[in-house]
N, C-alpha and C positions, 0 to 999 in steps of 0.2 A: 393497544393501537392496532385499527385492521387498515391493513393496504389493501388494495383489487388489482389483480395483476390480469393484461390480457390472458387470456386460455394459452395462446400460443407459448407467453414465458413460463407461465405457471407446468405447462408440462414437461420442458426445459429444464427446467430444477429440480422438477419430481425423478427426471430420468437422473441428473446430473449423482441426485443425491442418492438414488437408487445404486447406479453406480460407483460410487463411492461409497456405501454401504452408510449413508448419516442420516440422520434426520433432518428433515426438510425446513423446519422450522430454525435448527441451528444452523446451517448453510444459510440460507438467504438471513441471518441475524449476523454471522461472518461477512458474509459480502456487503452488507451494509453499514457494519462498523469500518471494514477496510477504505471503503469509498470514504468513507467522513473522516478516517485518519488522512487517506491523500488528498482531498481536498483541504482540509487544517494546514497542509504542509505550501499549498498555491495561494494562502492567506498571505503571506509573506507581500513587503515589498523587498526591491533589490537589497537596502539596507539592513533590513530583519536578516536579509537570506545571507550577506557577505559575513554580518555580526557575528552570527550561528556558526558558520564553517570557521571563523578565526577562532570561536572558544572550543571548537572540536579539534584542529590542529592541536592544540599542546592535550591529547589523548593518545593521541597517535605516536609508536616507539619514532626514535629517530632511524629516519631513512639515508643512506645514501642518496647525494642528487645521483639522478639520471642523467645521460648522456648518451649521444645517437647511437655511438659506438656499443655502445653495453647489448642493443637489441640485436 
């Protein structure tokens, strides 16, 4: 696949990834997998999203509740 990126991004990345010391082609393949994982994540309706954090709850060790006092 070729994208065309205005001049202005494209030398944006070159610096970015210059400075970071990567390859420019693995950088902008990074930032585009990342946008597509957070975007997968705004897929969600409310009930996908509430479902998800209840089966993540019992992952998590047991916490003491919290109270004002404790801060």
């Amino acid at each position: 696949m070729s994208i065309e990126l205005p001049g202005s991004v494209e030398e944006q990345l070159r610096k970015l990834a210059a400075k970071q010391g990567r390859d420019v082609c693995r950088l902008v393949e990074e930032a585009i997998r990342q946008y597509l994982e957070a975007s997968a994540i705004t897929d969600l309706d409310a009930t996908q999203a509430a479902e998800t954090q209840t089966k993540l709850l019992g992952e998590l060790p047991q916490v003491a509740v919290w109270k004002a006092d404790d801060a």
